[in-house]
DRENPA-3360 file (N, C-alpha, C; in nm, 2 decimals, always signed):
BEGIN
1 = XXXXXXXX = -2.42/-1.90/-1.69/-2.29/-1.91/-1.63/-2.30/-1.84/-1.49 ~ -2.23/-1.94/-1.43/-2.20/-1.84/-1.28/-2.08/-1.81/-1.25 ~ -2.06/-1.66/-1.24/-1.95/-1.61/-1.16/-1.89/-1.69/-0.99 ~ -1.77/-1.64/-1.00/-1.72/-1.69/-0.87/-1.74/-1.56/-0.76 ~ -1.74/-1.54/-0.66/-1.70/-1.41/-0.59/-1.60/-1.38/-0.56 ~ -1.49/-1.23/-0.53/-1.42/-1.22/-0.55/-1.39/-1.18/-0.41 ~ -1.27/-1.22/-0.33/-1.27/-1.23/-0.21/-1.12/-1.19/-0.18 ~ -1.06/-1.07/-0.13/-0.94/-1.14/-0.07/-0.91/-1.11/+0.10;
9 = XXXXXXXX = -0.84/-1.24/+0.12/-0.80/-1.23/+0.27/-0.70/-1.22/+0.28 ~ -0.69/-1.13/+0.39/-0.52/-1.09/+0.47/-0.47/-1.19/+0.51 ~ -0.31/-1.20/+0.48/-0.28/-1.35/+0.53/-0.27/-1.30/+0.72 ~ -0.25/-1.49/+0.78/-0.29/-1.44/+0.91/-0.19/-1.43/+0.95 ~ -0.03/-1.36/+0.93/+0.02/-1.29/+1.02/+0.02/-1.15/+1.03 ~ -0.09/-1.09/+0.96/-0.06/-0.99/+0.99/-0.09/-0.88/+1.11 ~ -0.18/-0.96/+1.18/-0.16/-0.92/+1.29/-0.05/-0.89/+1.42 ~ +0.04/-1.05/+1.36/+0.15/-1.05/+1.43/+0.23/-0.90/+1.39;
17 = XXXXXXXX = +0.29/-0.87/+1.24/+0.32/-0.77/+1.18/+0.30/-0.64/+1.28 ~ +0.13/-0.63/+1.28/+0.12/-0.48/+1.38/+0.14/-0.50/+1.54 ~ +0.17/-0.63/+1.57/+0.17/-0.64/+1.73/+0.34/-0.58/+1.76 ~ +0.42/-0.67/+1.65/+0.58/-0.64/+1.64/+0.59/-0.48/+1.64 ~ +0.53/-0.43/+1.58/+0.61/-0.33/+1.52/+0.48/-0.22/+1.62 ~ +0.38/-0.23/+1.68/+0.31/-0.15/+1.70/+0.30/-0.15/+1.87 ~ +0.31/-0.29/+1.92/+0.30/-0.38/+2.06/+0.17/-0.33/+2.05 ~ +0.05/-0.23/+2.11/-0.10/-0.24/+2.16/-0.13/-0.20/+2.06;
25 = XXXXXXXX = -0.21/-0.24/+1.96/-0.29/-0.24/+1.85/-0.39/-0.10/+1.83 ~ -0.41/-0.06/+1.90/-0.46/+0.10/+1.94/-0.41/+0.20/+1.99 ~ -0.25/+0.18/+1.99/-0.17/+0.27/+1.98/-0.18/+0.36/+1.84 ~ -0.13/+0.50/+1.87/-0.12/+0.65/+1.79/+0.01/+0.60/+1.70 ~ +0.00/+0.60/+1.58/+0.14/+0.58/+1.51/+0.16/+0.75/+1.45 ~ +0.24/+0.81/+1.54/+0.25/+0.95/+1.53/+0.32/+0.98/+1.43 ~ +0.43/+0.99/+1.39/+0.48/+1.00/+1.30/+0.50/+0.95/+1.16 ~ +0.52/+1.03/+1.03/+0.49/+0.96/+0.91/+0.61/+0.86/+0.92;
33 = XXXXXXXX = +0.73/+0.85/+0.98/+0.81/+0.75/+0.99/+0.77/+0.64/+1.07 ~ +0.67/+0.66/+1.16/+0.61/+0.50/+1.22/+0.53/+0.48/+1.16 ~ +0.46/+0.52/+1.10/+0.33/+0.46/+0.99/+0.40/+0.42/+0.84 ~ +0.50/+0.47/+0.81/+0.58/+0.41/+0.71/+0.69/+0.28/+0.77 ~ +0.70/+0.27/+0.90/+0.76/+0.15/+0.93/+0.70/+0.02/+0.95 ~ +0.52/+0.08/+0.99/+0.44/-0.04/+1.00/+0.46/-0.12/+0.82 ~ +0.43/+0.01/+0.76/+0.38/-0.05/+0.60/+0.57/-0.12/+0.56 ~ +0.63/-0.05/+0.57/+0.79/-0.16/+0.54/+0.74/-0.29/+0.59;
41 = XXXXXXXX = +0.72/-0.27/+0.76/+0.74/-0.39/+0.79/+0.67/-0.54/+0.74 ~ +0.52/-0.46/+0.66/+0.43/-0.57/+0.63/+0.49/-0.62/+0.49 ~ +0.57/-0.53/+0.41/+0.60/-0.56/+0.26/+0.72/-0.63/+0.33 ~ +0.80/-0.65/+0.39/+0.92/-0.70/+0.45/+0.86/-0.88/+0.45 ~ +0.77/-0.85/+0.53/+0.69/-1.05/+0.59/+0.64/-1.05/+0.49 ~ +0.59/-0.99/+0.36/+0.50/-1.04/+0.26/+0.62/-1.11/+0.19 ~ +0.71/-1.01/+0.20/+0.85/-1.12/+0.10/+0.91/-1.26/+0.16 ~ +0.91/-1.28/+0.32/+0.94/-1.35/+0.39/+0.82/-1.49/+0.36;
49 = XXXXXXXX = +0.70/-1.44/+0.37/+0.62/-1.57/+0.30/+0.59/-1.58/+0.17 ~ +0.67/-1.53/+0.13/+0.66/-1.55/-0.04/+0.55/-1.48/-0.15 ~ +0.51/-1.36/-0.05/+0.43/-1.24/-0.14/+0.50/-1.14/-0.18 ~ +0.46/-1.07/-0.25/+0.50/-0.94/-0.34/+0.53/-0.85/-0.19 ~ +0.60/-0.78/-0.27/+0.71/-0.70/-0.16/+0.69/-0.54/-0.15 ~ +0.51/-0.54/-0.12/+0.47/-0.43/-0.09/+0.37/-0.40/-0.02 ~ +0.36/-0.33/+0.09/+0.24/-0.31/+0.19/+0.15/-0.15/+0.18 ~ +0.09/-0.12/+0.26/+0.02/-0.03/+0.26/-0.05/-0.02/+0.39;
57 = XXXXXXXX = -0.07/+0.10/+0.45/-0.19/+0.11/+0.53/-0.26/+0.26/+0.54 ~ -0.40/+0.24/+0.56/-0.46/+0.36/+0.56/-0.49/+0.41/+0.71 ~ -0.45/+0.53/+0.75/-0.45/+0.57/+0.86/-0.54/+0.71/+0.88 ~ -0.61/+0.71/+1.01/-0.69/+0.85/+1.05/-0.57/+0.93/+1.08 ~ -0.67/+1.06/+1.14/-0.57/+1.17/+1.15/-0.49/+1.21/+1.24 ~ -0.53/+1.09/+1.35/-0.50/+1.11/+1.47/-0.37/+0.94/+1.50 ~ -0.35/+0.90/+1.37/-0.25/+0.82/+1.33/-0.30/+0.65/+1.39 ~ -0.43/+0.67/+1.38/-0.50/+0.52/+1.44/-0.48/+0.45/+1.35;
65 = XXXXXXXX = -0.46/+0.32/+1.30/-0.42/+0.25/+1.19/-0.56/+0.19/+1.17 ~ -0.63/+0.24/+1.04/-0.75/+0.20/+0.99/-0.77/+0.09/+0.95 ~ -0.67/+0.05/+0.85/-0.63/-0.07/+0.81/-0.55/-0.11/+0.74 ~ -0.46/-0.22/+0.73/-0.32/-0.27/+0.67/-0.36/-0.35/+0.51 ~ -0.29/-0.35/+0.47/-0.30/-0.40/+0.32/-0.12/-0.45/+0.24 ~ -0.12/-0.57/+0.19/-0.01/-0.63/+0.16/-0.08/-0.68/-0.02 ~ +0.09/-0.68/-0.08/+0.00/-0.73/-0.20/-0.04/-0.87/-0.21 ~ -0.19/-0.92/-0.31/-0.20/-1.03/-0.30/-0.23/-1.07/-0.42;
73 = XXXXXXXX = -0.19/-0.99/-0.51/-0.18/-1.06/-0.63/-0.20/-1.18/-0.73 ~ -0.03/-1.19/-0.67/-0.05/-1.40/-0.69/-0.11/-1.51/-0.59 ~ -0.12/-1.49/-0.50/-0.21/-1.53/-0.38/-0.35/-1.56/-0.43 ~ -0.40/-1.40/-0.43/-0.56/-1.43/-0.53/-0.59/-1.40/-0.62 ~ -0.44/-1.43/-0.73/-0.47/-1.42/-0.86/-0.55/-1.33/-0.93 ~ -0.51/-1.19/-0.90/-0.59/-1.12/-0.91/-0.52/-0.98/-0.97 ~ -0.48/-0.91/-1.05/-0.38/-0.79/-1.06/-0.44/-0.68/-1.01 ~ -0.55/-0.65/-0.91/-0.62/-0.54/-0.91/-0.59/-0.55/-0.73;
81 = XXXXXXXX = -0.51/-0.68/-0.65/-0.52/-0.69/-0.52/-0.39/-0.65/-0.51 ~ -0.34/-0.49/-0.55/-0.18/-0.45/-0.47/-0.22/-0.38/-0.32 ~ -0.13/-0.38/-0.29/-0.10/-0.36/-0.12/-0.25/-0.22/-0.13 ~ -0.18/-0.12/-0.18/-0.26/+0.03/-0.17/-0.45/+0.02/-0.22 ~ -0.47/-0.11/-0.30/-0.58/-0.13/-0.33/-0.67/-0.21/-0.22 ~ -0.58/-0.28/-0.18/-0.60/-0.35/+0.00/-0.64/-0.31/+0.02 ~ -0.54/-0.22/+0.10/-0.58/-0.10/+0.24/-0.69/-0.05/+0.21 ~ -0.70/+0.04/+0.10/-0.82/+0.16/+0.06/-0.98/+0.03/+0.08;
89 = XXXXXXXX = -0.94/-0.07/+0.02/-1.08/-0.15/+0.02/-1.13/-0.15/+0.19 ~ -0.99/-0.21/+0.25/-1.06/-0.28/+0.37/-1.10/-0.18/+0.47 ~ -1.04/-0.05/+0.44/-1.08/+0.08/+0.48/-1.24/+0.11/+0.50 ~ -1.23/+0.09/+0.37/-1.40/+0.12/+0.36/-1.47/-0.04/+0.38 ~ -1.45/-0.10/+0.36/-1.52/-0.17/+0.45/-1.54/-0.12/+0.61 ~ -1.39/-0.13/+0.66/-1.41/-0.11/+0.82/-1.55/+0.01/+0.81 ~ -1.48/+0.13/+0.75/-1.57/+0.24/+0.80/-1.71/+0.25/+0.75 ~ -1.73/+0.17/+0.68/-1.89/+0.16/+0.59/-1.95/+0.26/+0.49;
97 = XXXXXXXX = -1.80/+0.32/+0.43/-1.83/+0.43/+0.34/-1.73/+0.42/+0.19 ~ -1.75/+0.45/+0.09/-1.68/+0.43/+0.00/-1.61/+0.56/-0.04 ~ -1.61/+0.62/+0.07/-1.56/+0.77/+0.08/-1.53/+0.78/+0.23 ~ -1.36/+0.74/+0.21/-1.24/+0.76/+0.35/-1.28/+0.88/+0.38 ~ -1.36/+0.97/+0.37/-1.31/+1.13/+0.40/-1.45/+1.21/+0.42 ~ -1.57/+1.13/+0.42/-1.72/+1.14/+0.40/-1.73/+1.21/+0.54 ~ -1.72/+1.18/+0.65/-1.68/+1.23/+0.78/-1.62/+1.30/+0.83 ~ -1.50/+1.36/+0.74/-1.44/+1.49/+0.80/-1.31/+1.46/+0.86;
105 = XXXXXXXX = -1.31/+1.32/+0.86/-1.15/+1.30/+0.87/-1.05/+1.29/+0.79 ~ -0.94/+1.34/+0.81/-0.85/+1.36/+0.69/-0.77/+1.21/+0.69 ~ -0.83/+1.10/+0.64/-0.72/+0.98/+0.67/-0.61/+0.98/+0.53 ~ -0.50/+0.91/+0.55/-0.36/+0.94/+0.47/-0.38/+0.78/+0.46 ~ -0.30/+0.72/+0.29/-0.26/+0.64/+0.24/-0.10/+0.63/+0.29 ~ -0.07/+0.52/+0.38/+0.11/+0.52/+0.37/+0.13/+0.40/+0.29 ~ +0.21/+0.41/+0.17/+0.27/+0.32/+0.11/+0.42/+0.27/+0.10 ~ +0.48/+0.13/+0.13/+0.60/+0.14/+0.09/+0.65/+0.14/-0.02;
113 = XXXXXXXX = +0.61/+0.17/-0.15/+0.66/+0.24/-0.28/+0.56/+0.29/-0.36 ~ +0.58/+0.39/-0.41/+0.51/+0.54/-0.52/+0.36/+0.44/-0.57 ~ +0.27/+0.48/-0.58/+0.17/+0.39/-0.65/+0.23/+0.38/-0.78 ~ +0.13/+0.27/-0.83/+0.20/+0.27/-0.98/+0.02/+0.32/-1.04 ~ +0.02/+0.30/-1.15/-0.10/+0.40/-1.23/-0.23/+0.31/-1.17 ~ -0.23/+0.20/-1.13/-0.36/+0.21/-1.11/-0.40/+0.25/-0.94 ~ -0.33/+0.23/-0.90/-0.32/+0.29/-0.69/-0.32/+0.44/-0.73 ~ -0.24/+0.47/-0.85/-0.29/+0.61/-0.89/-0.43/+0.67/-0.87;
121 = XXXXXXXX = -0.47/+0.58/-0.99/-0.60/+0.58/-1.00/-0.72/+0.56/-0.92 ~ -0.70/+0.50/-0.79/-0.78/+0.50/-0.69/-0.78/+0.58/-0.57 ~ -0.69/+0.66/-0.57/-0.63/+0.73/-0.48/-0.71/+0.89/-0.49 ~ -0.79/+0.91/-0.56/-0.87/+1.01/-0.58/-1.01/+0.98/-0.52 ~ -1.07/+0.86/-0.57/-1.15/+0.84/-0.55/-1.20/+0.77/-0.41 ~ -1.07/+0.77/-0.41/-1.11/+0.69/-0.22/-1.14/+0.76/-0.11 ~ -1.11/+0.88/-0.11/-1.15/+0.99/-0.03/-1.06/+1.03/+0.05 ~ -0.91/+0.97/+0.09/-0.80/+1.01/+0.14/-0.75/+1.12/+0.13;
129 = XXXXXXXX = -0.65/+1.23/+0.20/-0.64/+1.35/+0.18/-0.50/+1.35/+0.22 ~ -0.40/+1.24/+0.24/-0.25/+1.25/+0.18/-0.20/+1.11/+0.16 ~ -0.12/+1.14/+0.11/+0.00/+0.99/+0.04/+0.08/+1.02/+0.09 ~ +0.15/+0.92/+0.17/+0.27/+0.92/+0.22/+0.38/+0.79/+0.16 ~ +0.51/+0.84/+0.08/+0.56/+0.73/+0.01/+0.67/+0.70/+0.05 ~ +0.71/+0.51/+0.05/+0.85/+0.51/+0.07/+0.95/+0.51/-0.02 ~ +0.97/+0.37/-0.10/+1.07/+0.39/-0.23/+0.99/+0.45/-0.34 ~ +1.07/+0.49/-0.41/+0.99/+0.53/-0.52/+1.00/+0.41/-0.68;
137 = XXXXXXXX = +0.87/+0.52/-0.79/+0.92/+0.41/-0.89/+0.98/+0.35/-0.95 ~ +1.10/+0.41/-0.97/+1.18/+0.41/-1.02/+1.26/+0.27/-0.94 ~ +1.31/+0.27/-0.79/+1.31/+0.16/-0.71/+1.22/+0.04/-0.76 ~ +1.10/+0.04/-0.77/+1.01/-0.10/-0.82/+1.07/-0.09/-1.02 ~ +1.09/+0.02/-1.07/+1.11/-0.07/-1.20/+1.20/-0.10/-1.20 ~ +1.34/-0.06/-1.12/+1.48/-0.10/-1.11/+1.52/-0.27/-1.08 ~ +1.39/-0.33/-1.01/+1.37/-0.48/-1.05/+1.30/-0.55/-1.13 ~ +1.21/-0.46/-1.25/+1.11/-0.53/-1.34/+1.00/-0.51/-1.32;
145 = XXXXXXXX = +0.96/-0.48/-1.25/+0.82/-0.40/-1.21/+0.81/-0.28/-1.36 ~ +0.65/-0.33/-1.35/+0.64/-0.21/-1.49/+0.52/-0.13/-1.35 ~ +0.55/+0.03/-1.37/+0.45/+0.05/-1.30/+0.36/+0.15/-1.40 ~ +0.35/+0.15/-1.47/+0.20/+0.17/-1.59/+0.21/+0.33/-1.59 ~ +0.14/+0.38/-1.71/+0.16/+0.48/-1.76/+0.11/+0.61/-1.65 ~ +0.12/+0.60/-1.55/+0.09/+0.70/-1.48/+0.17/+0.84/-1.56 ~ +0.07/+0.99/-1.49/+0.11/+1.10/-1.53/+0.26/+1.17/-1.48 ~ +0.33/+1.21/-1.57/+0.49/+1.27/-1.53/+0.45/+1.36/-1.41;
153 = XXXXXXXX = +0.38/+1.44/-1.37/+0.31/+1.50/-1.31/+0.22/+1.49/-1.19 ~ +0.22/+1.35/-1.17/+0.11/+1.29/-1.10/+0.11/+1.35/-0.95 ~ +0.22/+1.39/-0.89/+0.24/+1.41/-0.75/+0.10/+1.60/-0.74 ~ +0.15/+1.67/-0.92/+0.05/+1.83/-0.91/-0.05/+1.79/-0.93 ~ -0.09/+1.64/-0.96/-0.22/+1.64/-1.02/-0.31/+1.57/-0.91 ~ -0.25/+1.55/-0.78/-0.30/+1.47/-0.66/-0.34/+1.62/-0.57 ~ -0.20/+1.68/-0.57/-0.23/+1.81/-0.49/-0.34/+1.92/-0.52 ~ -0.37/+1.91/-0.67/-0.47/+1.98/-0.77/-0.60/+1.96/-0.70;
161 = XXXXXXXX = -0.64/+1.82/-0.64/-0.73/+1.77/-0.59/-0.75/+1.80/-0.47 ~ -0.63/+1.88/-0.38/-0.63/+1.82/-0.21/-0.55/+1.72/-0.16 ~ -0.50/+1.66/-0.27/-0.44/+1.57/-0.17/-0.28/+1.57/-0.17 ~ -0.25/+1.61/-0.01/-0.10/+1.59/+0.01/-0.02/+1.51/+0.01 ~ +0.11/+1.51/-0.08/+0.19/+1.37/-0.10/+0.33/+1.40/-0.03 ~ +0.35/+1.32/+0.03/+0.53/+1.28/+0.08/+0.59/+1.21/+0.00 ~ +0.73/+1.27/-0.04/+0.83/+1.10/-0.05/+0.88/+1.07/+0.00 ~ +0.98/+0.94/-0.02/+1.07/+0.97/+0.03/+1.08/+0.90/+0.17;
169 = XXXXXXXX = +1.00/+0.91/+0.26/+0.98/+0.85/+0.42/+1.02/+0.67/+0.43 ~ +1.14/+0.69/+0.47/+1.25/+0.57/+0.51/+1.24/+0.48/+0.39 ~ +1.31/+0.55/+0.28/+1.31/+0.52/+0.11/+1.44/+0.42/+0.10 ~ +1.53/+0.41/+0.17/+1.62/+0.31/+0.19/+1.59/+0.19/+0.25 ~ +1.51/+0.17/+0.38/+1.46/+0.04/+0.45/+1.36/-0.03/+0.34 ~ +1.26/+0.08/+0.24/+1.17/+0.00/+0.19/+1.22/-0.02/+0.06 ~ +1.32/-0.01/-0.01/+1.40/-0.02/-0.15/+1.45/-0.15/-0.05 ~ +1.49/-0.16/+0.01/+1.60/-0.26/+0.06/+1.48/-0.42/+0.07;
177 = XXXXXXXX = +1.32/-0.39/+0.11/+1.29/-0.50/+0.08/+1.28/-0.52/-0.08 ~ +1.24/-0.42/-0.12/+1.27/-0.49/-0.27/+1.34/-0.57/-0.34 ~ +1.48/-0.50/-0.30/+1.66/-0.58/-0.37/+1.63/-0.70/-0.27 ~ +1.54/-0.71/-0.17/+1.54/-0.87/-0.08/+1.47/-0.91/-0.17 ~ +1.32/-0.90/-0.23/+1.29/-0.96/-0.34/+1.32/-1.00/-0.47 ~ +1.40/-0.91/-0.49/+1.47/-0.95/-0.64/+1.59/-1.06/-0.63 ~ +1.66/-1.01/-0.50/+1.77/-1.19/-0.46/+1.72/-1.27/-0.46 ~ +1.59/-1.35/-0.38/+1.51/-1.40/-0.39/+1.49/-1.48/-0.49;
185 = XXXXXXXX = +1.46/-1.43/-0.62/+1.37/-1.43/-0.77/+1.25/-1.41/-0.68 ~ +1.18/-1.34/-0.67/+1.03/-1.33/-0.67/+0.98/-1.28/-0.77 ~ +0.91/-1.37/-0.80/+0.82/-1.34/-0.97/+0.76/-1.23/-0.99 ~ +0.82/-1.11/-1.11/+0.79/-1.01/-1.14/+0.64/-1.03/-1.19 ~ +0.51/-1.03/-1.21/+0.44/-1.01/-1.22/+0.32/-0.91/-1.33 ~ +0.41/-0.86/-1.43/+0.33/-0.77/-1.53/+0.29/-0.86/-1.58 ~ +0.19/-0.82/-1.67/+0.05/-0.91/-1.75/+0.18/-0.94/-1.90 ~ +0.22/-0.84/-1.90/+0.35/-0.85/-2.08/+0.46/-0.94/-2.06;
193 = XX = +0.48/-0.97/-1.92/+0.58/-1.07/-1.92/+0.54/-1.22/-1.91 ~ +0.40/-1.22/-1.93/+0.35/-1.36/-1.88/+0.39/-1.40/-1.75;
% end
């Protein structure tokens, strides 16, 4: 038997996404509220073309945007392609290490909502040294979203490691694409709901 390869591509506005919201592409996104407006903005168009209604991007420390990530889920039929698993991948791609942090830069995950247990789960291992969040869980289960057994504790158990977490950062703009996706009907997505 032959496997398939496993491949996902960024849809192609998302460049447009960082030009709107960034205008020169190698602009400083200084603030954790502009690096959390880029990632709104991308989970905003993901819902607008009919993807899951959450973005991510991983950023250096000097707020260069490493790389953007949207979820792609149902796109590439895939449950392991959420926004925060994006980013962290294409990250390391860009940088040629499977360790964001191998170099001494402190790059930060911005997410527009709390990981759920498995973005948990990679968030250690990627070599990042903060999380920055917008809505929280509680927001994604408030529409059906199961977000998996993560630790009650997860925020001491990130910092345990080094890594700094935010909440919170413009948690009304990024709830708000959510309740856009849930008017919608955008198809909730857990494996138990079929």
């Amino acid at each position: 038997m032959t496997y398939p390869s496993l491949t996902l591509q960024l849809p192609p506005w998302i460049h447009e996404v960082i030009h709107e919201v960034g205008g020169d592409i190698q602009r400083s996104f200084v603030t954790d509220e502009e690096r959390m407006g880029l990632a709104v903005a991308l989970s905003a168009r993901s819902v607008e073309e009919g993807g899951g209604p959450f973005g991510a991007c991983v950023f250096d420390d000097s707020g260069h945007l490493v790389a953007p990530g949207v979820n792609l889920v149902v796109p590439a039929g895939t449950s392991i392609a959420h926004a925060e698993m994006v980013a962290l991948a294409l990250a390391q791609q860009v940088l040629g290490s499977f360790d964001l942090g191998a170099d001494g830069v402190a790059r930060q995950l911005v997410t527009s909502t709390e990981p759920c247990a498995q973005c948990f789960g990679a968030v250690p291992w990627s070599g990042v040294r903060r999380v920055v969040c917008g809505a929280t869980t509680e927001d994604a289960e408030a529409i059906g979203f199961d977000e998996g057994p993560k630790p009650e504790r997860w925020i001491d158990e990130l910092q345990r490691r080094g890594i700094e977490v935010r909440l919170g950062v413009l948690r009304a703009e990024a709830n708000a694409v959510l309740q856009d996706y849930a008017t919608r009907g955008g198809p909730i997505y857990n494996a138990q709901t079929g």
